[in-house]
N, CA and C atoms as an extended XYZ file, in Angstrom:
540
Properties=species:S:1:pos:R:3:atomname:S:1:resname:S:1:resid:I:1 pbc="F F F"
N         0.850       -1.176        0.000 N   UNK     1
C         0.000        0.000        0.000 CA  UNK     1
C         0.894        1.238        0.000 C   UNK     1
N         0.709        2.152       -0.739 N   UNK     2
C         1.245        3.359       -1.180 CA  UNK     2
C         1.357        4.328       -0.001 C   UNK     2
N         2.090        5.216        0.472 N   UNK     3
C         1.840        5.932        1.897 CA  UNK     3
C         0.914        7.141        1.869 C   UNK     3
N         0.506        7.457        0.439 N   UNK     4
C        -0.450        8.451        0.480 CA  UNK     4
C        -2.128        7.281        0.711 C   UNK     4
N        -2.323        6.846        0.432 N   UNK     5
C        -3.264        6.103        0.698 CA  UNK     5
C        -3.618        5.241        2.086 C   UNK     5
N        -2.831        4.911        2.758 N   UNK     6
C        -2.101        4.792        4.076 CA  UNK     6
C        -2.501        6.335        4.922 C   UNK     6
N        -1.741        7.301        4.609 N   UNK     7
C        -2.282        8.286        5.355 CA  UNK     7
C        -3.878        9.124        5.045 C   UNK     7
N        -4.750        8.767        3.759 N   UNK     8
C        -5.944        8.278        3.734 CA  UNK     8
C        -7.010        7.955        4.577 C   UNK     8
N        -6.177        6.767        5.090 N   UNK     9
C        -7.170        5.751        5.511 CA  UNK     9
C        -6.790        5.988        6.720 C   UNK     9
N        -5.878        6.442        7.894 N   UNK    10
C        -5.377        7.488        9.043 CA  UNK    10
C        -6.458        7.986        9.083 C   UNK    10
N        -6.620        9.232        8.476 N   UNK    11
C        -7.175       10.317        8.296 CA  UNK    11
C        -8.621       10.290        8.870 C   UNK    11
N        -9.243        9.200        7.821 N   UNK    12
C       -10.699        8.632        7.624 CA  UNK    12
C       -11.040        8.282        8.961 C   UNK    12
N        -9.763        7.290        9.275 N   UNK    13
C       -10.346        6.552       10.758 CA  UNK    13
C       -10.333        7.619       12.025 C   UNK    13
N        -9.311        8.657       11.937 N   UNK    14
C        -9.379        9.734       12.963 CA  UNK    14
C       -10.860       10.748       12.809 C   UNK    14
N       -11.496       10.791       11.454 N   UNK    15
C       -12.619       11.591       11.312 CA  UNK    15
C       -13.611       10.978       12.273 C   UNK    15
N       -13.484        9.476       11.609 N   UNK    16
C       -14.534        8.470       12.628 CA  UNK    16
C       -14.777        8.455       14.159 C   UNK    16
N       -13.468        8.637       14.475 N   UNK    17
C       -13.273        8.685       16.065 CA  UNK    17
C       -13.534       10.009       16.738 C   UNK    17
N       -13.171       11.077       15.716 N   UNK    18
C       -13.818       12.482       15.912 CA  UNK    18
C       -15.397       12.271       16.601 C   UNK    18
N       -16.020       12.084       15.474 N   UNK    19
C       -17.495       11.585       15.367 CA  UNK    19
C       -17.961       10.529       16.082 C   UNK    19
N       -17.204        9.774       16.561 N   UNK    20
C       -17.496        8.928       17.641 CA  UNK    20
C       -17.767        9.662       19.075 C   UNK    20
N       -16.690       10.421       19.257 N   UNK    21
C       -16.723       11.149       20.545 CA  UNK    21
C       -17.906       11.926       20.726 C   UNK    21
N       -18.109       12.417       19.637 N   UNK    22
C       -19.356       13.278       19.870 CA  UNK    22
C       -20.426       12.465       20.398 C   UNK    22
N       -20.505       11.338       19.720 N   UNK    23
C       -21.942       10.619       20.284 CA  UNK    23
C       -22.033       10.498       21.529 C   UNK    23
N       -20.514        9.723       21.912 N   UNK    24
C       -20.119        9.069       23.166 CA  UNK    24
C       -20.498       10.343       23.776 C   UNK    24
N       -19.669       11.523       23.937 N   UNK    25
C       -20.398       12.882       25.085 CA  UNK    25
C       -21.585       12.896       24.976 C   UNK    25
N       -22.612       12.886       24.260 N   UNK    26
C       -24.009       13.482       24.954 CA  UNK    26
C       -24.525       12.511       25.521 C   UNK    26
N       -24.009       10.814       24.878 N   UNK    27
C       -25.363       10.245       25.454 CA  UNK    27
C       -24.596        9.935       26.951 C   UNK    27
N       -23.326       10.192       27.200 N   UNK    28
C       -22.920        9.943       28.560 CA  UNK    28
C       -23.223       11.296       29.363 C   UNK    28
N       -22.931       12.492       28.202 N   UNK    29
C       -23.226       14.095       29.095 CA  UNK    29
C       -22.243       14.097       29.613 C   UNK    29
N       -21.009       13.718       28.612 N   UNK    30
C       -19.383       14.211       29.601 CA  UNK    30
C       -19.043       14.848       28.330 C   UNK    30
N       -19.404       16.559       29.226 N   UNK    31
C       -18.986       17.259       28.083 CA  UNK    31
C       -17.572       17.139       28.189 C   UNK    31
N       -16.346       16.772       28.317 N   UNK    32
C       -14.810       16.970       28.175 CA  UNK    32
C       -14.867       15.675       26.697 C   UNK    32
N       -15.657       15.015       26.825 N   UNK    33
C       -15.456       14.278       25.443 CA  UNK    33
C       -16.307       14.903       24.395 C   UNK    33
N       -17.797       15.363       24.570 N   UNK    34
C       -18.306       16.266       23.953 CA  UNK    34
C       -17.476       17.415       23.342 C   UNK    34
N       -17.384       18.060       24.078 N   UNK    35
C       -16.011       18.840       23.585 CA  UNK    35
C       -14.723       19.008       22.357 C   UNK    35
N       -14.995       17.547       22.683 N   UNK    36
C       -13.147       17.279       22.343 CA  UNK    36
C       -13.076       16.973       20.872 C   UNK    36
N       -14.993       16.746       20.272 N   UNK    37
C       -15.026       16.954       18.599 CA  UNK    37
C       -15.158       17.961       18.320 C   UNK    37
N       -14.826       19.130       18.407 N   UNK    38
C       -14.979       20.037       18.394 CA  UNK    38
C       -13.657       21.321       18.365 C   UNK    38
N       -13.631       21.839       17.251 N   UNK    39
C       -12.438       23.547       17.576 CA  UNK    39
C       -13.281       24.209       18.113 C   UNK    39
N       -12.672       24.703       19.131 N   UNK    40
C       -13.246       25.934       20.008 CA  UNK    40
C       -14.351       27.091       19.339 C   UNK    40
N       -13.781       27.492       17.745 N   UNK    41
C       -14.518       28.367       17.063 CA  UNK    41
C       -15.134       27.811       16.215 C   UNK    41
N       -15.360       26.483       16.304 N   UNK    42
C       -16.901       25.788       15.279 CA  UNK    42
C       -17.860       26.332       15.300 C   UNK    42
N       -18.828       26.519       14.096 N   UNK    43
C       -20.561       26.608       14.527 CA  UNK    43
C       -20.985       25.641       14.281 C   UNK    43
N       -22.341       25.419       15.037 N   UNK    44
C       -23.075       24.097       14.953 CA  UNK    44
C       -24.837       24.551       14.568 C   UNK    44
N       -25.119       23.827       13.766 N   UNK    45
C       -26.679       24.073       13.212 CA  UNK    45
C       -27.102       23.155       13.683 C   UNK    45
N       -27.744       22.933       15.254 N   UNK    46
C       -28.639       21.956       15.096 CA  UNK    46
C       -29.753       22.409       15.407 C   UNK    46
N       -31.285       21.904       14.561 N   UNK    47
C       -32.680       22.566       15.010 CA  UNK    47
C       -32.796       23.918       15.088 C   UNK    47
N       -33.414       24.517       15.799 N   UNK    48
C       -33.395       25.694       16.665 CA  UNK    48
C       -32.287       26.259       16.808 C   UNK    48
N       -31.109       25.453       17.150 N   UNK    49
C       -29.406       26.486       17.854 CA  UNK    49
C       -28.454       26.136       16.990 C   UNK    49
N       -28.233       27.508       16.833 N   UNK    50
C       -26.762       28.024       15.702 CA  UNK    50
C       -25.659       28.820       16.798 C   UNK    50
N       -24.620       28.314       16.951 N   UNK    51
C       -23.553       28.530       17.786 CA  UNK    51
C       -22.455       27.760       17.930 C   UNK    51
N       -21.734       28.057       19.372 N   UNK    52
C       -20.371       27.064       19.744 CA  UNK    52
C       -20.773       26.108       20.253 C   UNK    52
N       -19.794       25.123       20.135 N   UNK    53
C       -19.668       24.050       20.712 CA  UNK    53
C       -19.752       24.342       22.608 C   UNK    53
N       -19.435       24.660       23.273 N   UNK    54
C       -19.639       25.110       24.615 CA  UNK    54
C       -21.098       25.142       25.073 C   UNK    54
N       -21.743       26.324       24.260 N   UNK    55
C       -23.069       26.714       24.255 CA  UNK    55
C       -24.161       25.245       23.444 C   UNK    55
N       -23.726       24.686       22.716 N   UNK    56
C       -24.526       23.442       21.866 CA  UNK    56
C       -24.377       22.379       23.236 C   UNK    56
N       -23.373       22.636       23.564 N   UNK    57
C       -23.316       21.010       24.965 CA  UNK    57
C       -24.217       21.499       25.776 C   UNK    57
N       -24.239       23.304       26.222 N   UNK    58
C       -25.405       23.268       27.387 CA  UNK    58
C       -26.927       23.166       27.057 C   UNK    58
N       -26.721       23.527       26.243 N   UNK    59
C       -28.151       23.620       25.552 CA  UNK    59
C       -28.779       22.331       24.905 C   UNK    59
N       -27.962       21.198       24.623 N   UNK    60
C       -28.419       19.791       24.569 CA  UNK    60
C       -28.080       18.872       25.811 C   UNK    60
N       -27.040       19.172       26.588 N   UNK    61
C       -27.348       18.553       27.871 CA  UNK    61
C       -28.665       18.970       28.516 C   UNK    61
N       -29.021       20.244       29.037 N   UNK    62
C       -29.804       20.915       29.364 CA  UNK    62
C       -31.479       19.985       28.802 C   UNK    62
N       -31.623       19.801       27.660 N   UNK    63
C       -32.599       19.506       26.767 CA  UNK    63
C       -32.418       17.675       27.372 C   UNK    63
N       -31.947       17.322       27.334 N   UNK    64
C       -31.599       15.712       27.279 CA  UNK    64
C       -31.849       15.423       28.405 C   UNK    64
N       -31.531       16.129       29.714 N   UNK    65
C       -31.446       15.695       30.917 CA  UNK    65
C       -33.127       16.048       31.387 C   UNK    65
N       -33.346       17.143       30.716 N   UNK    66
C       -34.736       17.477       31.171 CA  UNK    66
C       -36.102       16.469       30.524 C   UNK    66
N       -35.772       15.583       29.605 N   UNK    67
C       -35.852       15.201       28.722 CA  UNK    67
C       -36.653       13.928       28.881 C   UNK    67
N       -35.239       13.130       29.118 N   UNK    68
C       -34.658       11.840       28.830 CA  UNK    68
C       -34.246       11.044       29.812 C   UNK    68
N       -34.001        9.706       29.865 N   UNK    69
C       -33.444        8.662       30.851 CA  UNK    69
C       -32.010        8.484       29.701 C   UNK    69
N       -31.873        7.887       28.555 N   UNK    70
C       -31.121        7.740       28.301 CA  UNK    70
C       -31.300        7.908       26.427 C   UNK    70
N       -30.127        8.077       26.166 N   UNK    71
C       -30.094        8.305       24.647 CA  UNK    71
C       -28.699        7.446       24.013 C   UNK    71
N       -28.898        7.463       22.556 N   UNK    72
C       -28.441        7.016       21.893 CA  UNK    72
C       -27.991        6.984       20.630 C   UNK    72
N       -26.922        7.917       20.211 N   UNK    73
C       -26.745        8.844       19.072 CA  UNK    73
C       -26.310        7.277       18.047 C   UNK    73
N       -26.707        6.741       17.388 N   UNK    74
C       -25.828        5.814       16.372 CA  UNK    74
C       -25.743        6.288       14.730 C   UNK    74
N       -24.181        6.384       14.788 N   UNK    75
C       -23.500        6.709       13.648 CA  UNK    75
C       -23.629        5.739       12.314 C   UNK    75
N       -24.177        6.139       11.231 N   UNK    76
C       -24.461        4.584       10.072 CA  UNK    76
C       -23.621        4.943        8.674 C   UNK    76
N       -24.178        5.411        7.708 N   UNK    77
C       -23.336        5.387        6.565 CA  UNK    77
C       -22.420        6.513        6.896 C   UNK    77
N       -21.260        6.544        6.380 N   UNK    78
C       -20.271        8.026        6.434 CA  UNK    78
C       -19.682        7.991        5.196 C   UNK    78
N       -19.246        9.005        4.740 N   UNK    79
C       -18.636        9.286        3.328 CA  UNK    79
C       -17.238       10.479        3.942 C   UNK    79
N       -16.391       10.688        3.300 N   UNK    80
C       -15.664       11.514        3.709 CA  UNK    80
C       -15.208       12.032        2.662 C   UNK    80
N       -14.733       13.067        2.363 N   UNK    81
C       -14.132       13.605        0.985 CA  UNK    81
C       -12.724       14.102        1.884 C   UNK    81
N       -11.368       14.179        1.699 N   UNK    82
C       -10.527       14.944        2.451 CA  UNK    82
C        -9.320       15.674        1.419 C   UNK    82
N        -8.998       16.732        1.501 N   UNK    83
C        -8.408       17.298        1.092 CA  UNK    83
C        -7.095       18.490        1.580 C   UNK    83
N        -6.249       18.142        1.713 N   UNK    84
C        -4.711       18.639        2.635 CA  UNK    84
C        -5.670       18.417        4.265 C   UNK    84
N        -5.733       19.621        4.977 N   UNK    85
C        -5.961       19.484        6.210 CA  UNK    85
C        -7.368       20.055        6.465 C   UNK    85
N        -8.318       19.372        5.425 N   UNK    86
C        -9.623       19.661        5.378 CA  UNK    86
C       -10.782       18.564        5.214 C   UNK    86
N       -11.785       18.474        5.658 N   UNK    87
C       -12.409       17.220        5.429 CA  UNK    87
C       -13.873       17.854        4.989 C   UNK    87
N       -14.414       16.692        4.145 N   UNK    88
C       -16.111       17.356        4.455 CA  UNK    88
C       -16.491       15.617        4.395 C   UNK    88
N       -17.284       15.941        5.442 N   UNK    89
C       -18.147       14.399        5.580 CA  UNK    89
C       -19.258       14.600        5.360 C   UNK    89
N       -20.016       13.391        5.622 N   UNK    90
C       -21.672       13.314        5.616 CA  UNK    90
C       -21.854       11.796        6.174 C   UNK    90
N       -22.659       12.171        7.548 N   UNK    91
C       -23.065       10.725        8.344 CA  UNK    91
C       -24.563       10.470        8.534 C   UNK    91
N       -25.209        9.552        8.209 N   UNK    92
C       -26.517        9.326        8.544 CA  UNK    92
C       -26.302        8.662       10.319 C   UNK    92
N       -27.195        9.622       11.025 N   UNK    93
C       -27.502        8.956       11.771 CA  UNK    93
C       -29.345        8.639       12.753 C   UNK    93
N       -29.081        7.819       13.596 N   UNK    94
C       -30.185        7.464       13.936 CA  UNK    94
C       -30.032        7.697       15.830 C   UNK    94
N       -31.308        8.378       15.972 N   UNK    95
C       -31.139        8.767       17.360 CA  UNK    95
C       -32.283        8.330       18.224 C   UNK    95
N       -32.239        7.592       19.015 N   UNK    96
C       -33.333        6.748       19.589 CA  UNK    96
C       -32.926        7.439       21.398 C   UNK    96
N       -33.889        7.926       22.105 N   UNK    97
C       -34.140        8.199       22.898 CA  UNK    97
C       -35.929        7.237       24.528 C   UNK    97
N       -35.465        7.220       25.323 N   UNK    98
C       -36.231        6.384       25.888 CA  UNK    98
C       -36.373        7.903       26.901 C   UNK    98
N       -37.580        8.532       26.583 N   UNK    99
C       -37.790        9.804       27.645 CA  UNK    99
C       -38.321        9.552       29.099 C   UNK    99
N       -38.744       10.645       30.148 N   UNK   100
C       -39.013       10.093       31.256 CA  UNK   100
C       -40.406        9.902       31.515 C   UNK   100
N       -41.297        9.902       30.819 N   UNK   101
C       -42.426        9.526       30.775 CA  UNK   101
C       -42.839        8.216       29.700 C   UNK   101
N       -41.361        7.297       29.828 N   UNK   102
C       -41.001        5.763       29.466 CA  UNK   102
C       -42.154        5.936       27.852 C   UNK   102
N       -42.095        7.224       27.145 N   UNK   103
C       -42.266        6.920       25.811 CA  UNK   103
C       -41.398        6.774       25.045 C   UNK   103
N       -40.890        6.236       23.459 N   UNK   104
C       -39.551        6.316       22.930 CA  UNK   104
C       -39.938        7.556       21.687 C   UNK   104
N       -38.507        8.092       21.425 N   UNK   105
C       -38.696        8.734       20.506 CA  UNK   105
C       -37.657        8.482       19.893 C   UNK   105
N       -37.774        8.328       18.127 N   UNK   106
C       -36.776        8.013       17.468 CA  UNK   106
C       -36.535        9.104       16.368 C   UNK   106
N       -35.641        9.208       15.932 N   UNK   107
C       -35.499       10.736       14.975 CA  UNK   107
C       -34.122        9.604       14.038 C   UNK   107
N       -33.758       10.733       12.876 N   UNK   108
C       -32.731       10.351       12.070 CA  UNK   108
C       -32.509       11.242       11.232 C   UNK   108
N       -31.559       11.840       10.497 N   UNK   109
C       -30.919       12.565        9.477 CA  UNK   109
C       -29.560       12.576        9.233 C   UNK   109
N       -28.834       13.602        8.747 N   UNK   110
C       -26.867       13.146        8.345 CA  UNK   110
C       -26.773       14.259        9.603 C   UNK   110
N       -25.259       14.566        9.512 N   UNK   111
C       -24.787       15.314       10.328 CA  UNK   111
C       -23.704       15.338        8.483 C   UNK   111
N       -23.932       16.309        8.678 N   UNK   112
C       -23.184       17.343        7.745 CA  UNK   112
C       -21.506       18.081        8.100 C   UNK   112
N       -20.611       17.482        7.964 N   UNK   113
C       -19.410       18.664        8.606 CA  UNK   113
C       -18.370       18.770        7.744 C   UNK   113
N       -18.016       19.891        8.111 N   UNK   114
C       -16.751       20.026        7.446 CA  UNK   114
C       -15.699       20.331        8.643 C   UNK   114
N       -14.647       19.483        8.543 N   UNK   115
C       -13.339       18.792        9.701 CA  UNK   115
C       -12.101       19.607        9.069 C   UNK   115
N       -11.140       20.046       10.413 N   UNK   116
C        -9.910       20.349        9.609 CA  UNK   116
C        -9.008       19.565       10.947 C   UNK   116
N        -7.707       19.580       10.203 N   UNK   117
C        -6.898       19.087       11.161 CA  UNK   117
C        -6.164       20.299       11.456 C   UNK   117
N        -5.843       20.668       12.891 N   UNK   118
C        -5.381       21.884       13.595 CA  UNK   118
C        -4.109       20.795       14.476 C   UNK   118
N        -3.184       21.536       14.663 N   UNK   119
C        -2.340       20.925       15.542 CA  UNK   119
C        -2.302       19.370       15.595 C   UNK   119
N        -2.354       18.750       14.298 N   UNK   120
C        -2.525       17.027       14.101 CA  UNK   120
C        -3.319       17.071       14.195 C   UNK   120
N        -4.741       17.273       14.981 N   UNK   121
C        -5.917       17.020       15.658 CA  UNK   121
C        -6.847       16.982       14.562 C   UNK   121
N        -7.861       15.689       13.830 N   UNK   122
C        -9.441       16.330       13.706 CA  UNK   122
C        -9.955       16.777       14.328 C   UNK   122
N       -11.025       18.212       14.218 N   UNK   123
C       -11.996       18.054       14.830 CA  UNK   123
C       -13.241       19.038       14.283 C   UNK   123
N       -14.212       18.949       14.170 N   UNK   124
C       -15.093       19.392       13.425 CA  UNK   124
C       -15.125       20.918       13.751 C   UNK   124
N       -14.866       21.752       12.407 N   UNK   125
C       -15.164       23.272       12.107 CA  UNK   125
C       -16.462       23.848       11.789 C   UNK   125
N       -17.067       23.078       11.334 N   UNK   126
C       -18.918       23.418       10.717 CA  UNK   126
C       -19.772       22.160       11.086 C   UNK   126
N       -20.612       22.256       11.221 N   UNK   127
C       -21.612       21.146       11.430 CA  UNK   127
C       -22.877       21.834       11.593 C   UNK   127
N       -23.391       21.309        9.877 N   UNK   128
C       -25.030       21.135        9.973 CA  UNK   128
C       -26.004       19.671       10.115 C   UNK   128
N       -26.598       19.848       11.014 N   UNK   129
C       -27.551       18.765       11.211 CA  UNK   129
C       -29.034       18.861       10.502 C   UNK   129
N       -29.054       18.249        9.427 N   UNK   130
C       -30.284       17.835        8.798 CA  UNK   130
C       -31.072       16.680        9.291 C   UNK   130
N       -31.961       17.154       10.587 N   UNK   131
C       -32.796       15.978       10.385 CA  UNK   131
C       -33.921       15.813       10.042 C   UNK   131
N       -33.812       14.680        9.522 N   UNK   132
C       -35.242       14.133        8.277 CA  UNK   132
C       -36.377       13.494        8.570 C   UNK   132
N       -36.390       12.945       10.035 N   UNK   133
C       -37.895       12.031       10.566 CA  UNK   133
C       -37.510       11.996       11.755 C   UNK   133
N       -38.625       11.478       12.172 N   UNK   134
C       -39.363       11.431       13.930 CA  UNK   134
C       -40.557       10.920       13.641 C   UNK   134
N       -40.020       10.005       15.268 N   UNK   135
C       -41.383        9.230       15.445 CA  UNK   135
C       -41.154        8.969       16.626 C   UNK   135
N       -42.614        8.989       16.734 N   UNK   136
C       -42.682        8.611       18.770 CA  UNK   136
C       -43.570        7.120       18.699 C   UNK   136
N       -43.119        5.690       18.845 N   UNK   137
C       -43.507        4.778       18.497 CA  UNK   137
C       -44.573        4.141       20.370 C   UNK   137
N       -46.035        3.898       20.311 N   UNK   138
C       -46.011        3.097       21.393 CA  UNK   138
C       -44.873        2.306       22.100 C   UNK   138
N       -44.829        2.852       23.420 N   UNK   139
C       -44.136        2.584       24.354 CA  UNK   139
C       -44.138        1.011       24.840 C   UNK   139
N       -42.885        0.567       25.531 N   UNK   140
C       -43.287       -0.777       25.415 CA  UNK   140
C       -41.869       -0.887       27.009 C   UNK   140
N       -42.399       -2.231       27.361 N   UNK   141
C       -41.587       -2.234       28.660 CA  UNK   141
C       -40.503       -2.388       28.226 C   UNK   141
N       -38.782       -1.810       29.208 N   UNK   142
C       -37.823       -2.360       29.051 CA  UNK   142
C       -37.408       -3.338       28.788 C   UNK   142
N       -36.624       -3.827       27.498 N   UNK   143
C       -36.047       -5.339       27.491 CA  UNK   143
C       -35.511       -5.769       28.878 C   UNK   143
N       -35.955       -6.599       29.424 N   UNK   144
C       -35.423       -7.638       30.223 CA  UNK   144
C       -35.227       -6.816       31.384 C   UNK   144
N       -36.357       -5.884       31.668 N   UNK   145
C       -36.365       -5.144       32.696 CA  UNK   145
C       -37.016       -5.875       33.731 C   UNK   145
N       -37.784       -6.464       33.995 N   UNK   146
C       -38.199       -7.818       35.023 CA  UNK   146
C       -37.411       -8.891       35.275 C   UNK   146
N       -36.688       -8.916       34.588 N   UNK   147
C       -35.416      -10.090       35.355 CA  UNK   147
C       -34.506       -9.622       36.199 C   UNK   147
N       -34.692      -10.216       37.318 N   UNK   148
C       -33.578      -10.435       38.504 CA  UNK   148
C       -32.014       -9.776       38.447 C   UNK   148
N       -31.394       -8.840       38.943 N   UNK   149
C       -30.006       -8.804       38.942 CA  UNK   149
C       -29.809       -8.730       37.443 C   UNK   149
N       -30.076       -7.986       36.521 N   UNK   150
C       -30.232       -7.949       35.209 CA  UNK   150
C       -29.241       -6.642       34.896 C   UNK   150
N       -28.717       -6.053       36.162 N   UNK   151
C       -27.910       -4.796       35.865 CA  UNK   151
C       -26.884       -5.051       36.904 C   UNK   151
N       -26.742       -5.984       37.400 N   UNK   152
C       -25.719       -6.403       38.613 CA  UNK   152
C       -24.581       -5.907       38.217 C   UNK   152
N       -23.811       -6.374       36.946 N   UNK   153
C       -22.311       -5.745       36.478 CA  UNK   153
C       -22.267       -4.741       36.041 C   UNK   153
N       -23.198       -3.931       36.104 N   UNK   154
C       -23.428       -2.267       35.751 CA  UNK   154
C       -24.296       -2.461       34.472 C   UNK   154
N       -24.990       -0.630       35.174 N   UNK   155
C       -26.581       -0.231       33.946 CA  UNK   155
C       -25.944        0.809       33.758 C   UNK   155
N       -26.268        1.243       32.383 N   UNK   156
C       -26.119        2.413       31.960 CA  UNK   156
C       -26.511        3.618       32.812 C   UNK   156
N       -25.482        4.796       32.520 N   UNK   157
C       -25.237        5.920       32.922 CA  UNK   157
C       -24.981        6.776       32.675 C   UNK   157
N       -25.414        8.080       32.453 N   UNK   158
C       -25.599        9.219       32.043 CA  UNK   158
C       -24.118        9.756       32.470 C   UNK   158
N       -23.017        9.340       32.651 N   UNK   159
C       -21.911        9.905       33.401 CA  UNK   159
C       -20.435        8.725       33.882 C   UNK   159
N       -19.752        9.652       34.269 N   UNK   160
C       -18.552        8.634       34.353 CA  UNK   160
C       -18.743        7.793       34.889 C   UNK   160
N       -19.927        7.570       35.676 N   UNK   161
C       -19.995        5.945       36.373 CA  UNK   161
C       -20.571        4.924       35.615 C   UNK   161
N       -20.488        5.399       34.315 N   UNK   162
C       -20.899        4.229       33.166 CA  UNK   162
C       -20.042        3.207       32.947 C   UNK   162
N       -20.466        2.030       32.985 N   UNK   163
C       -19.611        1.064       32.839 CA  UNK   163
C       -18.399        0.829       32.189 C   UNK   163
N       -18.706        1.882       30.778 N   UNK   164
C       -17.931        1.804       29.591 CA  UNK   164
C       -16.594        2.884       30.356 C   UNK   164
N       -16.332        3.495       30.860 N   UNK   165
C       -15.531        4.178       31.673 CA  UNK   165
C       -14.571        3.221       32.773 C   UNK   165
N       -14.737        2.132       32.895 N   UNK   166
C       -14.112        1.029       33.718 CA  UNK   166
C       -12.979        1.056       33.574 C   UNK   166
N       -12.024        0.908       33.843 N   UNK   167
C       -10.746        0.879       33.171 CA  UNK   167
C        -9.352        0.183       34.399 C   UNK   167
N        -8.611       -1.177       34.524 N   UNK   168
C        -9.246       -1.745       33.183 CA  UNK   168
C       -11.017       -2.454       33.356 C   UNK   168
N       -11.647       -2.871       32.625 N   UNK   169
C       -13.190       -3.327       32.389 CA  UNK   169
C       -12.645       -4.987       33.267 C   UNK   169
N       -13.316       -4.629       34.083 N   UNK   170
C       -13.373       -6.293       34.995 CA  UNK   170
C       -14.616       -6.805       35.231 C   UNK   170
N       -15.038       -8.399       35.176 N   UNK   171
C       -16.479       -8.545       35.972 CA  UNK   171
C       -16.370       -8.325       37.167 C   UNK   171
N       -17.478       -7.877       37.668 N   UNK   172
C       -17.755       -7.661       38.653 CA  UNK   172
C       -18.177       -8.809       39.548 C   UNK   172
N       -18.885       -9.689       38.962 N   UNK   173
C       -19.413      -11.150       39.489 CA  UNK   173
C       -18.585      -12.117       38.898 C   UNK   173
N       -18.958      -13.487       39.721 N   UNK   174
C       -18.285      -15.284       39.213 CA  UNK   174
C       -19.074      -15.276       38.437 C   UNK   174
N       -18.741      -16.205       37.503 N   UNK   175
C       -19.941      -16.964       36.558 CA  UNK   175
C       -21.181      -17.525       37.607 C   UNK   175
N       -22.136      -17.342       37.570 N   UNK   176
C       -23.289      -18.161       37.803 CA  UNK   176
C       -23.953      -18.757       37.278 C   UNK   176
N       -23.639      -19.392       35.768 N   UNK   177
C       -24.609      -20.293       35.433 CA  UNK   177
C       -23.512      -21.270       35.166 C   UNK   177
N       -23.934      -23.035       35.652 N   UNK   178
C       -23.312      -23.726       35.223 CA  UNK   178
C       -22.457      -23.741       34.024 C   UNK   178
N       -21.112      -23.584       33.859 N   UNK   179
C       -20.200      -24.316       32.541 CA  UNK   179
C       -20.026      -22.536       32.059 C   UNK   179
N       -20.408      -21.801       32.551 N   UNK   180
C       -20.300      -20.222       32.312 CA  UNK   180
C       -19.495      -19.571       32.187 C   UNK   180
């Protein structure tokens, strides 16, 4: 493999992880990872709010927490175009939310950005959010929310005491089922 193509495919995978973080901050609400897709002097179009990244975390934490039990930003097709220390992407994603009046709401559209690399770093300079549907589907009980000790090794969390924050990630329990 050629080293321009090699640093390519670098590139691509650092956009990804850019865009990863973002998800990972809201639905945990740690803005220092929220943040961290982000140059300080980005604007962000989402809905209603055109602004910084600073002001977009309070104003969707704010919204989410008042909101929501838990959310779930998932990232699906991505395209990237990149050019010297510039990127423009386009991500479909799908955003499924479980609010506190245990209805769900599901939404979806791209996230639109254009990425530069600053100091080595991706991190998103523009970002418009086009979203395209919503639906609030009959509510239905938690999966496997009636079973016993069903969150024993940790339940999700709005915050660093989320499991995924473990480090290193240990069980917490023995096996309990025979041959386990």
């Amino acid at each position: 493999m050629d080293e321009k193509r090699l640093q390519t495919l670098i590139d691509r995978q650092d956009i990804l992880d850019c865009l990863t973080r973002f998800s990972r901050g809201i639905d945990r609400l740690d803005r220092e990872i929220f943040l961290s897709a982000f140059h300080e002097d980005a604007t962000i179009a989402a809905g209603p709010f055109v602004g910084a990244p600073s002001a977009l975390c309070d104003w969707s934490f704010a919204m989410h927490e008042e909101m929501q039990i838990l959310t779930q930003h998932n990232l699906l097709n991505h395209t990237c175009e990149i050019d010297g220390d510039t990127a423009h992407s386009e991500t479909y994603y799908m955003f499924v939310a479980r609010n506190k009046d245990e209805t769900v709401w599901l939404a979806g559209g791209r996230y639109v950005d254009r990425l530069e690399r600053r100091d080595n770093a991706w991190k998103i300079a523009l970002r418009s959010n086009a979203i395209e549907w919503s639906v609030a589907p009959d509510a239905m009980p938690v999966p496997f929310g009636d079973l016993p000790g069903i969150d024993l090794n940790g339940k999700s969390e709005r915050s660093r005491a989320d499991i995924s924050y473990i480090r290193p990630l240990t069980n917490k329990r023995e096996p309990s089922i025979p041959g386990g």
